[in-house]
N, C-alpha and C positions, 0 to 999 in steps of 0.2 A: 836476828829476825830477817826473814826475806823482804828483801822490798821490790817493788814492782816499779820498773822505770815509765813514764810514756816519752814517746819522741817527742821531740823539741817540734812544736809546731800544731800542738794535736790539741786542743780544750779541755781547760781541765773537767773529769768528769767522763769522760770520753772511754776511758776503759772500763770503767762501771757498769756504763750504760753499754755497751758492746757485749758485756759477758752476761749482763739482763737477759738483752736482748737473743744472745746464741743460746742458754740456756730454756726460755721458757720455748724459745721457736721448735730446740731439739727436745724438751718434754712433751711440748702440745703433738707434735708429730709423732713420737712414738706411741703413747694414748690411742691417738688416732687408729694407726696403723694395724696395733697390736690386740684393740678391743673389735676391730672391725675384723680381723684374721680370725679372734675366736667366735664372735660372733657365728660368720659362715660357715666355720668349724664345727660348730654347737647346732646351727639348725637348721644349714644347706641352703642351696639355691632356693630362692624365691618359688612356690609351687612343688618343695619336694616333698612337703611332707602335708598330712590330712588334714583337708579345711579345719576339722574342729580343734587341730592341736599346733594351729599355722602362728600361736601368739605364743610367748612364754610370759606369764604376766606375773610383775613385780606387785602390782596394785591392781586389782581385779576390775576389768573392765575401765581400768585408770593411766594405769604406765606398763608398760613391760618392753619384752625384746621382740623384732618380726624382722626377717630380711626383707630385702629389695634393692631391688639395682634403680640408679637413675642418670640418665641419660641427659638431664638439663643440669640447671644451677640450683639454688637455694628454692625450697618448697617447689620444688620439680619445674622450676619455670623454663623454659628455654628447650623441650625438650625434644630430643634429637640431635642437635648441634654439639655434640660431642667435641667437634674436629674445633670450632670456632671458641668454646668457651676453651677448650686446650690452649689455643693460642691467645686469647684473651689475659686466663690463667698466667701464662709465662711471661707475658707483658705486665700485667701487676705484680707480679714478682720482683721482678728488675727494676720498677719505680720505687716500690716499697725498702729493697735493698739499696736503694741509690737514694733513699729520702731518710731511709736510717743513718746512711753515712755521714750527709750533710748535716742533718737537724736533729735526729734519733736522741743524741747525747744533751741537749738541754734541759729534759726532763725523765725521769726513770721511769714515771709513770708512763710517757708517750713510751720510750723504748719495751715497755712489757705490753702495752699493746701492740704495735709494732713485731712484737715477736708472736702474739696470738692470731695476728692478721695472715704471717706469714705458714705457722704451723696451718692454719685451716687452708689455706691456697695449694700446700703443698702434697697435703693430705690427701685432700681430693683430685689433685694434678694426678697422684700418685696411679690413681682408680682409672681417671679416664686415660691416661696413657697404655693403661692394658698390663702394668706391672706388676701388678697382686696374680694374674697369671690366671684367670679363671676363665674355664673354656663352659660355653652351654651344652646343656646335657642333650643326648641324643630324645628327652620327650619334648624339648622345646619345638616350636613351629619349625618346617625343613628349612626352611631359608635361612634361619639361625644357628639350629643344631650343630654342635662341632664347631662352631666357630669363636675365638677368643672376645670377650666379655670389654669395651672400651664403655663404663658406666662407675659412677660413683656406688659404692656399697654403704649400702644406709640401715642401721638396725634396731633404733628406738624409737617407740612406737608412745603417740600420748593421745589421750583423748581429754577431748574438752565436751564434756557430756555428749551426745549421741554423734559429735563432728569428731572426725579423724585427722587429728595434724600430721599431714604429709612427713610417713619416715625419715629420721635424722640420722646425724653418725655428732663424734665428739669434733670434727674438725669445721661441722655447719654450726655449732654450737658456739666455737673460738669466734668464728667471722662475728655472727651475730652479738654475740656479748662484747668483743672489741671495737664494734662500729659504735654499741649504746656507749661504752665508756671511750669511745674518742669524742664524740659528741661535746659528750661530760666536758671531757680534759677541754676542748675548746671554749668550753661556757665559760669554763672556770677560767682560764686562761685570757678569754676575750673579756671576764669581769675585772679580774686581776689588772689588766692592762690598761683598761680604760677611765681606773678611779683617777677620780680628779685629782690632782695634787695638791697637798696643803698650802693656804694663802700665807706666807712666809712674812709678809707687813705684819 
């Protein structure tokens, strides 16, 4: 049987949660990557195709697919600031990688969120860095037109009766469900720790 050594020095636990960790980070990010490729694949730039057929709906007038690019952070906030949430972006990265090192490995639960934090940061880093490679079509505004695309690509679309929740992708999806379940982990965590100790007299 192979056995897996850890170094002398490392907590036990430690390579478990590491390989959690690198795995959900490298599936959350290919998801990402891969459903947002076909997406724009499947239904082009934002505005290519005819107002009545601009949805592909899963759930009629409830869920379906819609491109769009965006330019801020989560629920389009921030928008414009491409340049700052990029580097904001790559500074939560490096604390998030430097706090998995240190503390990641005490719990598996923290490390798989920890690895969902990272796939959605990475994701979308991915988009405003201008790597997915999508240049604006020549009917976009002129001052656009031809010029390469530094914006999050976002392609599910939900309605919450007549209100439109701001297009999402899979990697706005990981932040948001990793921020609820770190929460969690900390309730839990902060309950866990705080019970009183048995009166031992």
């Amino acid at each position: 049987m192979l056995k897996v050594s850890v170094p002398a020095g490392l907590p036990a636990g430690w390579c478990c949660a590491v390989c959690l960790f690198v795995a959900i980070a490298c599936v959350g990010l290919a998801a990402d990557l891969l459903t947002k490729h076909w997406a724009f694949q499947a239904l082009g730039m934002p505005g290519a195709y005819h107002t009545e057929r601009s949805v592909y709906w899963i759930w009629q007038d409830v869920a379906g697919f819609q491109t769009a690019l965006n330019t801020g952070g989560l629920f389009g906030l921030g928008a414009g600031w491409t340049p700052v949430l990029s580097v904001l972006s790559i500074v939560f990265l490096v604390g998030i990688l430097f706090y998995t090192a240190l503390w990641g490995w005490r719990s598996l639960f923290l490390s798989a969120i920890l690895g969902m934090i990272t796939a959605g940061i990475c994701g979308n880093l991915f988009d405003r860095l201008g790597w997915h490679g999508l240049i604006y079509p020549a009917w976009y505004p002129p001052e656009i037109a031809g010029q390469k695309v530094y914006a999050v690509r976002d392609w599910i679309l939900c309605m919450i009766g007549t209100f439109q929740w701001p297009n999402f992708n899979i990697a706005d999806a990981l932040l948001v469900c990793s921020i609820i379940l770190l929460l969690l982990h900390n309730l839990l965590f902060d309950t866990a720790g705080s019970a009183p100790a048995k009166d031992s007299g």
